[in-house]
N, C-alpha and C positions, 0 to 999 in steps of 0.2 A: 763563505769566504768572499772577500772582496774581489775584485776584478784586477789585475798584475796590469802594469805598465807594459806597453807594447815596445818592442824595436822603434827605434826612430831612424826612418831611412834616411841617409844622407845625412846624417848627424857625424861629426866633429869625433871622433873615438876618444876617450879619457879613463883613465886608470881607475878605477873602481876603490873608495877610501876601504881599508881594515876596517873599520866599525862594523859594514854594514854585511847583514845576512846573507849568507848565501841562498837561502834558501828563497831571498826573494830575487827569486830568477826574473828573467824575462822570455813572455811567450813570443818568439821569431815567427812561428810558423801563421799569427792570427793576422787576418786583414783590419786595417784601421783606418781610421778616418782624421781630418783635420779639427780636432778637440784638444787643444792645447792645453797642457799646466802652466802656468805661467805665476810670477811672482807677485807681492800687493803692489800697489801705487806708493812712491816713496814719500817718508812723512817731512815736515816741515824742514825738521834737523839736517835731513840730508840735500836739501834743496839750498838749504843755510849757506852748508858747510859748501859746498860746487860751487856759489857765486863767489865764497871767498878765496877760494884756491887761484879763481882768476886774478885777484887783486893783490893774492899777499899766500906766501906759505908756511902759515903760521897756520897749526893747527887745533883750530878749538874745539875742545871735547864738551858732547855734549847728552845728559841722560838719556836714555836711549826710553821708550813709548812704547806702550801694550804692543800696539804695529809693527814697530823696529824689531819687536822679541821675537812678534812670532815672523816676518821675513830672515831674523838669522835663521832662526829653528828649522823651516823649512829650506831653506837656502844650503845650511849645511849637511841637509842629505842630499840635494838635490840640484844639479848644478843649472840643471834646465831653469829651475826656480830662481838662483841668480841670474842668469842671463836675459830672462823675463822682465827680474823686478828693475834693472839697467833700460831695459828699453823701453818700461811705462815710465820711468824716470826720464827718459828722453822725449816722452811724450808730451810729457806736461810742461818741462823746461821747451816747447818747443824748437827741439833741438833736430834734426836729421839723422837717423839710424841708417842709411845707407850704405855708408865706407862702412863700420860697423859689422852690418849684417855680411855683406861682401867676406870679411875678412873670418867669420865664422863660419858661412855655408852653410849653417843649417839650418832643416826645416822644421818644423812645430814639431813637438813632442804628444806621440798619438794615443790615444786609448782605446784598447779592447775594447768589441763592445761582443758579451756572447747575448746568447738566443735568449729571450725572455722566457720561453719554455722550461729553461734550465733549473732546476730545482734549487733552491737556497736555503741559506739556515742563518741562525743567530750571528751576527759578524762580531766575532771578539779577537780575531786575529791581528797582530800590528802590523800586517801587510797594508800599502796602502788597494784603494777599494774606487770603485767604479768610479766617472765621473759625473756632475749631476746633468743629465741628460734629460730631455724630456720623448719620451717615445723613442726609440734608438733610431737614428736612418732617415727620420722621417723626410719625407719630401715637402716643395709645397705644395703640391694635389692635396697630400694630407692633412695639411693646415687648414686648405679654406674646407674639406669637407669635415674636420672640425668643428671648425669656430664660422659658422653661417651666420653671425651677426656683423661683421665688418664691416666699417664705417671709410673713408676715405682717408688715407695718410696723411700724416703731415712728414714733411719732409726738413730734414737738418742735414746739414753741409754735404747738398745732394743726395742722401739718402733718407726714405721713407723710416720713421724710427717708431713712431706708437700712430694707434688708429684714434679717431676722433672718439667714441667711445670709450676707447680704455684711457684716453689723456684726461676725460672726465671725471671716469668713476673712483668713489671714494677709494677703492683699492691702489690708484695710480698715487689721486695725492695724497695718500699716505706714507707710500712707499719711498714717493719722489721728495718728500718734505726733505730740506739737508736742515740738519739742528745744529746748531752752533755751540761751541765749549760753554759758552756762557748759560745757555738752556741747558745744557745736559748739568752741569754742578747745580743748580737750581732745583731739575727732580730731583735730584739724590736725597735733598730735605726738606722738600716741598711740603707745606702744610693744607691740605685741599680746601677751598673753598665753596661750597653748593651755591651757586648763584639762583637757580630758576627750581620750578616746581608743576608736571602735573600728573593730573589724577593716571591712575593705576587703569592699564586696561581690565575692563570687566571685571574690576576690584572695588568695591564700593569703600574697602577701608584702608585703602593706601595710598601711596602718592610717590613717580620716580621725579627724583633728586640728579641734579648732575652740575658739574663744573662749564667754566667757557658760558659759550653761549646755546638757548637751546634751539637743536636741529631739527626735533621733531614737526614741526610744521612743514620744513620742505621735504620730507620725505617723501609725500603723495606726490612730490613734483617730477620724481626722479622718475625716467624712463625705467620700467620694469622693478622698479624699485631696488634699482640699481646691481640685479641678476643678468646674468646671461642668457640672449636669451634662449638658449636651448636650453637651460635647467629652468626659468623662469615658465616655458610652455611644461615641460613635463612637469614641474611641480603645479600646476594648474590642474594637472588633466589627472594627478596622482587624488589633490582636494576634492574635485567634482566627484570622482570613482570613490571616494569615500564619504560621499553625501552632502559635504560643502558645496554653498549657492553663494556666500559671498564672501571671497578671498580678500576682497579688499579691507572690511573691515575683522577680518578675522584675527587671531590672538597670534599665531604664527608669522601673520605676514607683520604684524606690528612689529614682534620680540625679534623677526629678523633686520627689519631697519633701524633697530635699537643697536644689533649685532655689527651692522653692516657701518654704523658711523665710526668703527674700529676705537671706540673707547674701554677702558676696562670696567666691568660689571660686574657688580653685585647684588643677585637675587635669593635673600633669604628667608621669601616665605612661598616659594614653591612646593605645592600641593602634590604630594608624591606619589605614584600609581599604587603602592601598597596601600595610602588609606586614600583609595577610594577616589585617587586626581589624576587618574588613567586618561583623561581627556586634557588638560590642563599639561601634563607630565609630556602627554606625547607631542602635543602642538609646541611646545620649547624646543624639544629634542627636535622635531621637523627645523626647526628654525636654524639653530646652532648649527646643523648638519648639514643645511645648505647653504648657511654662509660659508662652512668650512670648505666643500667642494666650488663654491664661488670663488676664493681666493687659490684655490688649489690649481682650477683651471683657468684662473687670471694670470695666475703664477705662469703656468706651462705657455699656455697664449705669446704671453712677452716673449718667452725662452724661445721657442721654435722659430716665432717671425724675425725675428734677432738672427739667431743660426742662417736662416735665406739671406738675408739682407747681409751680413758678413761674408757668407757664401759667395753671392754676387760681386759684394764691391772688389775683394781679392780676386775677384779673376782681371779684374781694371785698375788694380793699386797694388803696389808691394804689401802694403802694409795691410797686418793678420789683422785688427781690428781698427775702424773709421776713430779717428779724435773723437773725444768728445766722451759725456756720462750718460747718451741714451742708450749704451749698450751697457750697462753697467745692473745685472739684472738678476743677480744669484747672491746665495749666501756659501757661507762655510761646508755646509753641507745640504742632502735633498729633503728631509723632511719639513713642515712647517708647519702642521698639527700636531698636536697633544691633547690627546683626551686622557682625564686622568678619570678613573672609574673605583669603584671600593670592589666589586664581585662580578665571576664571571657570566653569571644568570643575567645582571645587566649592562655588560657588554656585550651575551648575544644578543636581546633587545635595539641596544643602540648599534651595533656592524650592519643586521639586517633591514632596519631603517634604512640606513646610510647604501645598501647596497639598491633596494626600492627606489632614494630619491635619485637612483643616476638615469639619465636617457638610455633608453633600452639600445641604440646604436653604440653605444659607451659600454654597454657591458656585453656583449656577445659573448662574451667566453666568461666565466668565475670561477678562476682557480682556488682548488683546494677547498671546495666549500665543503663538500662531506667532512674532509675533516673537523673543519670548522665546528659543525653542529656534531661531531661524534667527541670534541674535546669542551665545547662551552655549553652544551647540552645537559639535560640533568642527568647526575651521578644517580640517581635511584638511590640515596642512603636514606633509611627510615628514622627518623626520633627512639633510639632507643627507647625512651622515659613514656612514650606514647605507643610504641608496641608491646610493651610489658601493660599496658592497661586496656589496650585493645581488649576487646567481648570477642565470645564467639560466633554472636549475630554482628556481622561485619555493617550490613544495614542500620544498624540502629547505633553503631557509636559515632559519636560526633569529637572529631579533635579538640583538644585542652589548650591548642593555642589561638590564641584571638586571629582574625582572618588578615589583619595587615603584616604578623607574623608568618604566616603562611605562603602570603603574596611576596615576599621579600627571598625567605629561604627557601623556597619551593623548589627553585631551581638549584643549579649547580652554585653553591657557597661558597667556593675558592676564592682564594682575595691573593694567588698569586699567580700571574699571566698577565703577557704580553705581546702583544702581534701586530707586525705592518700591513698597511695596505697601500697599494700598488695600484694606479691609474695607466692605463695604455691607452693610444686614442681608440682602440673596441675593447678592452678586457679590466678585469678587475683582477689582481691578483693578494690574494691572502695571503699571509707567512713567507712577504719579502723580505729580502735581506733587511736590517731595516737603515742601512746606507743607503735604499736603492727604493726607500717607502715614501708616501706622500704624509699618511698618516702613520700614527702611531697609537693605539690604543691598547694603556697599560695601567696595573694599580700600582698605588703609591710599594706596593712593598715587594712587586715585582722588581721596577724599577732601584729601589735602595739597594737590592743584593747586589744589583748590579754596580752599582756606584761602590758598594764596600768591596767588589772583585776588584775593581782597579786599583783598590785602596793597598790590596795584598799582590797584585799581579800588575807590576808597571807596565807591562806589555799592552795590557786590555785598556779600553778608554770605550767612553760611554758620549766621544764626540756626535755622535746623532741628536744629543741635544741641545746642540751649539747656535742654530738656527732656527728654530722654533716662533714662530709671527704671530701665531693663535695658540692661547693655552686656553682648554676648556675642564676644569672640575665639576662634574655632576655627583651630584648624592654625597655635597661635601659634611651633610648631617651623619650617612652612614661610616667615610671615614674619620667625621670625630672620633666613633665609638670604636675604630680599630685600635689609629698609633697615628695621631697629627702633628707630631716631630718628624715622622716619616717622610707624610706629607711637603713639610719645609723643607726639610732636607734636600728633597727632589725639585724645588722651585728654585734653591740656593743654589745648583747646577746649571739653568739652564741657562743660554748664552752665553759660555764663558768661550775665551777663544779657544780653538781644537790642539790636541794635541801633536797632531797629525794631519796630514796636507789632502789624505782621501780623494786622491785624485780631482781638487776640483779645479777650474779654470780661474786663477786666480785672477788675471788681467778683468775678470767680470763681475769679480765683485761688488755687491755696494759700498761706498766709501765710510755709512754707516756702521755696516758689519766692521771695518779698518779700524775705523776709529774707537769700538769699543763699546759700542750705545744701542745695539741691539737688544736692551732690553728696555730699551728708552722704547721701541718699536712696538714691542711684543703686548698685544693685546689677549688680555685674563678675562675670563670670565668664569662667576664662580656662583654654583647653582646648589642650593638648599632648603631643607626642610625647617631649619628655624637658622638662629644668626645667636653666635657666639662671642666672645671677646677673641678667640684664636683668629675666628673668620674677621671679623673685623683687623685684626694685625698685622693680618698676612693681606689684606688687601690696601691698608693702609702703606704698609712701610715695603710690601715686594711686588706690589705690582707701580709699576710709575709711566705708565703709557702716555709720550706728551702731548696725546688727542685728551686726556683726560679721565674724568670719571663719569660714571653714573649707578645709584643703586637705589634699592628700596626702601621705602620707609612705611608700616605697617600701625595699626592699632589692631589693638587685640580685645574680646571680649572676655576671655577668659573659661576654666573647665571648670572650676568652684561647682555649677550647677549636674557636673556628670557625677560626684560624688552622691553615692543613692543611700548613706549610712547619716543618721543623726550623729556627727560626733562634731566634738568640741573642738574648732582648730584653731588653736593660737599660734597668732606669729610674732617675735619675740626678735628684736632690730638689736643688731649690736654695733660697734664701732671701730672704724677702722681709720686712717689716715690717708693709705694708698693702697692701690692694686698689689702692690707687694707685699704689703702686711697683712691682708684681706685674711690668709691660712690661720698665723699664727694668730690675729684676732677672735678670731671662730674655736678654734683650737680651746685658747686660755677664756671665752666667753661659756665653754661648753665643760671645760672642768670646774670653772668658779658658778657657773649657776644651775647648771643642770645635770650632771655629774652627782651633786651630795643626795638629790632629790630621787634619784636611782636607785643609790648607794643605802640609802635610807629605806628603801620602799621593800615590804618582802614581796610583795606580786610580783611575778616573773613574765613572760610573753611580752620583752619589749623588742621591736626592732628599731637600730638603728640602721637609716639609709642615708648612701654616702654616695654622690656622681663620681668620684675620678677616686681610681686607684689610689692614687695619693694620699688624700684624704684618709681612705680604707688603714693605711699602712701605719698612720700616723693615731689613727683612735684603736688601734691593734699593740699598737707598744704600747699607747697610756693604760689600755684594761690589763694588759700583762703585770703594767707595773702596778695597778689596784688590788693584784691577785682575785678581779672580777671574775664571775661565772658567765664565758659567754663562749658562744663557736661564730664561724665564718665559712661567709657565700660571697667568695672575691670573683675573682680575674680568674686567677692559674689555682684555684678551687679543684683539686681531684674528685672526679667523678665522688666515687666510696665515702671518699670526706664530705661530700656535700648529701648523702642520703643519709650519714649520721647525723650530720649536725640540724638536719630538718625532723629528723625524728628523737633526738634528745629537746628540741629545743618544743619542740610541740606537745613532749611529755612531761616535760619543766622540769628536766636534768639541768637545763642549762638556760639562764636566766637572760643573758641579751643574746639577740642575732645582730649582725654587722652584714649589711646587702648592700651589694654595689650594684649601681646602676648599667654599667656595662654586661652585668650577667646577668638582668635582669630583660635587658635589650636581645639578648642570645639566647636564651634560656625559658622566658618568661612563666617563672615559677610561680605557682599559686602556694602559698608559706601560710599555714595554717598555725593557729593557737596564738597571734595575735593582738594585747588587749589595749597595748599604747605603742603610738609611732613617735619615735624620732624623727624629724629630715632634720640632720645634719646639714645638708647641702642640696638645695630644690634640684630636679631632675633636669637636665637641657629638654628631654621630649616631652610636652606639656602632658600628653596620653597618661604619660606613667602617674602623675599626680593621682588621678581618680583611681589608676589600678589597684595603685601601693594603698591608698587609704578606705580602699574598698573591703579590702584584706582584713581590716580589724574586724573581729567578732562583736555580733550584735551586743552589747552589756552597757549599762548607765554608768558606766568610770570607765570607758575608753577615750583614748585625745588623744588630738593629734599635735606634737610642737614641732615648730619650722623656723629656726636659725635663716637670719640674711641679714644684710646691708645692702646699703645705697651700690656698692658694687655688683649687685647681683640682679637690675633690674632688667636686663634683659629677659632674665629665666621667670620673674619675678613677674614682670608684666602680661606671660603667656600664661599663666598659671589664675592670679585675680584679675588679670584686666589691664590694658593702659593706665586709662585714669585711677582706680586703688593704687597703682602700684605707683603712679605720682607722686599722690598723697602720703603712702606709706613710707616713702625715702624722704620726703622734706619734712612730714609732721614732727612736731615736738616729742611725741607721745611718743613710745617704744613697742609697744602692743596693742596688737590688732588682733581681733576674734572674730571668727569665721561662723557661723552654726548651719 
């Protein structure tokens, strides 16, 4: 549950509206501090409408602004919230609150703050909830023995506002950038343009890409390479203990200044620990994971020297907050990571990373860890299909599934979970509220139940991901193969403005968050084992960071040579117009030419293999309606039904199989009897190529056919090659043989 509004002493008494719950009490008896709710900055309209009441009282009505909605919304539960957004309106009109304040008496509206100690849980309550704080109480002792990098202030209208340091690093001017209406309508349909080019670290066959101008050159220039420098020493001393001699030109410290220019990225030919880029895999994830606690603790840094500096001036000024936007330093809510993950095996992986790269003074205490590793730990469930084949000499059997399936599922396979984490200036805390987390790391279909709760429960809201600065997708190849509508779904959430006011100080908002362009802000980075049309979409049209882009660009040599069988592979180009016709091309190119040659044929042992359920569904009605002989190895395949249909179909009861790629990715069935492949539709994971055509039985009339277009060269070029796969989308010719 959230944290209740406290008494405000010396507050103004007011009749309580009928709407509101009783049940959101207030706690009297808690001590509080001066953390005020307070209302947004008023938008243009209302600034309008003031000047002219002076001149004329004529009253012009006028649309009211994402801002204006949500200041009534919260206004009308909360009176404190109008009275707030009245006095940042006085602020700006520089106008004087004094007669004003006099004639209300009252003081700041305060917030509990309980123990950190306190155990928490999932917050779905529509109470509101903590405010965003950073370390509750803290003093400044705490600050500087914190943040031991501090540079000399600079000082605005008398007060010291950002340190020389932080006004520098790219975290400030990012933050501090104000984007203007005309910029923000511009991303909305921005068409990106790659200006510059170079080579791929320690990639001989790539090259990163990006928009603007390119940074990477001064990154060597940047002090620490623009870390903190307490996580900058401990991530040093973490490299050397694990046998790194030179950080500087290592793959980490590169992909984190890649990280660090706050552009949004796309990396889709990361080398994944399953096959065998256990080194490659982890040096990203180091990178990602310290830019994230970089911004996490840049984040707090501001927050707390803000809080003293406020602290201070009010004991010298009426007024609760100095003029001016360099106290303007919070969003909607506390979180500002997202990591989005497919299974819970690797987000133990990545948490215990992430808790390794913190300075050992920063984590003294780790709450909840046992649980941790007794919930994302392995379940111990055995492969049914591989205990039934288990020997009795336990020694001598070797598992039936290849070792990058092993490395994958080994662990705990859930792909539903969710949990905060919690920074204190000495503790880590796991399974915060997650109103009250820094991070949040969850998979996509954790998150959607959640999103579809609200959907049936107006109470619940899923504002925690309203503020969100860094999005990170890892292992976006693994949630292809879950549910990548999911996926979207949960990115089409993020930064919308809250439903609810969750306690925060709204007087400190950024004017960006006000205005609506927080996802103008929010920088994506999206990490995979190959690159799709989906991943290309969603990086195109929903990520719009106005630092820009940057992603990869790859050649491929291709797997042709891992097939170890003499067969005949023809590939057979059909035609299409656009990406949306692409189906039904494929479709009607697969009943008019290869279809009657089936139909025709008495040998049986053919499979058809198909990537997307879709597909599956669609060559399932056509055979129904041919009154064909054939079974299915889909998606939602019952166990029972999938040991018949491998064994009618390997006794040649039943003349086609129908395999889908995704159960073939879960499952990795070795399908016996064999003698001709279809691909329907080439595999996204290049591996499966050699596997599936490995599978045909040795015989001098086995072949393989392989259905594509020009729209499919992505899949198309990991499979032959770049260059074939050039060739094969512009050539005249329509077929191409492989031997």
């Amino acid at each position: 549950m959230g944290k209740q509004f406290a008494t405000k002493r010396g507050l103004k008494r007011h009749k309580t509206p009928d709407r509101v719950d009783s049940r959101k009490h207030v706690k009297k008896s808690q001590h509080v501090k001066e953390d005020d709710t307070r209302a947004d900055s008023p938008g243009e309209s209302y600034r309008e409408e003031s000047n002219d009441d002076e001149a004329s009282e004529e009253v012009i009505y006028k649309e009211p602004t994402v801002y204006d909605k949500l200041l009534m919304k919260l206004g009308s539960h909360n009176r404190s919230v109008a009275d707030a957004y009245n006095k940042r309106q006085r602020q700006e009109e520089g106008n004087s609150d004094t007669e004003e304040d006099e004639t209300e008496g009252s003081e700041s509206l305060s917030v509990s703050n309980e123990e950190d100690g306190e155990e928490e849980t999932d917050n779905e309550s529509p109470g509101l909830q903590e405010p965003i704080t950073f370390e509750d109480a803290e003093t400044d002792s705490d600050v500087e023995a914190f943040d031991t990098d501090q540079d000399d202030d600079i000082s605005v209208n008398g007060l010291s506002t950002t340190d020389d340091s932080a006004g520098t690093s790219s975290f400030s001017k990012h933050v501090g950038y104000v984007l203007s209406k005309g910029e923000a309508e511009e991303l909305s349909n921005k068409k990106w343009k790659y200006t510059w080019e170079v080579p791929a670290f320690d990639r001989s066959n790539g090259k990163w890409m990006g928009t603007g101008e390119c940074f990477l050159k001064d990154a060597d220039m940047i002090p620490n390479y623009g870390l903190k420098q307490k996580l900058y020493k401990h991530w040093l001393d973490v490299y050397r203990t694990c046998g790194g001699n030179d950080f500087n030109s290592s793959r980490q410290r590169w992909f984190f200044s890649l990280c660090n220019s706050y552009r949004d990225i796309l990396h889709g030919n990361k080398k994944p620990f399953y096959h065998k880029g256990l080194e490659e895999d982890s040096q990203i994830m180091d990178a990602y994971l310290m830019h994230s606690l970089n911004h996490i603790f840049r984040t707090r840094d501001l927050v707390t020297k803000n809080d003293s500096k406020i602290s201070k001036y009010q004991e010298s000024a009426k007024e609760e907050i100095p003029p001016g936007d360099g106290f303007l330093d919070q969003g909607f809510t506390r979180p500002k990571v997202l990591i989005l993950l497919p299974l819970r095996s690797i987000a133990l992986r990545v948490i215990k990373r992430l808790i390794q790269l913190i300075p050992e003074t920063s984590k003294v205490c780790v709450e909840h860890i046992d649980r941790f590793y007794e919930e994302f730990g392995s379940e111990g469930v055995e492969d049914d299909e591989n205990k039934d084949e288990q020997p009795q000499n336990i020694k001598s059997w070797k598992p039936s599934k290849p070792s990058d399936h092993q490395a994958l599922f080994g662990g705990n396979p859930s792909d539903d979970f969710m949990i905060g984490v919690k920074f204190t200036r000495r503790s880590v805390k796991l399974y915060g509220d997650f109103y009250s987390s820094d991070i949040i790391v969850a998979s996509p279909v954790a998150l959607i139940t959640k999103i579809g709760k609200t959907e049936m429960n107006k109470e619940l809201d899923t504002d925690y991901l309203s503020s969100i600065e860094v999005l990170i997708i890892d292992h976006a190849d693994v949630i292809s193969m879950q549910n990548w509508d999911f996926l979207k779904s949960v990115i089409e959430q993020l930064n919308h403005i809250p439903s609810k006011q969750h306690g925060t100080n709204i007087m400190r908002i950024r004017q960006w968050y006000l205005d609506g362009y927080a996802r103008f802000y929010r920088q994506s980075i999206i990490l995979g084992y190959y690159l799709n049309p989906d991943m290309n979409a969603l990086f195109n049209h929903h990520c719009s960071n106005y630092e820009g882009k940057v992603k990869l660009a790859s050649q491929f040599k291709g797997v042709l040579p891992k097939v170890l069988l003499q067969v005949r592979q023809v590939y057979e180009r059909f035609d299409a117009d656009s990406v949306a016709d692409v189906d039904d091309a494929r479709l009607e190119y697969f009943t008019k030419k290869v279809f009657p040659k089936i139909k025709d044929s008495i040998q049986g042992g053919i499979m058809l293999f198909v990537s997307s359920y879709f597909e599956f569904v669609r060559l399932r009605n056509f055979l129904k309606s041919q009154n064909a002989s054939f079974c299915l190895l889909g998606d939602y395949t019952d166990q029972r039904d999938i040991s018949r249909a491998r064994v009618w179909f390997f006794e040649g009861k039943r003349k086609i199989m129908v395999y889908t790629e995704r159960i073939h990715f879960y499952r990795r069935y070795k399908i016996r009897g064999i003698r001709n492949m279809i691909i329907y539709s080439l595999p996204e994971r290049k591996e499966f190529y050699p596997e599936i055509v490995n599978m045909l039985e040795e015989s001098d009339e086995a072949t393989c056919t392989v259905l594509f277009s020009r729209f499919d060269q992505l899949r198309l070029e990991r499979i032959v090659g770049s260059a074939s796969a050039k060739q094969m989308v512009k050539s005249e010719k329509g077929v191409f043989v492989f031997c």
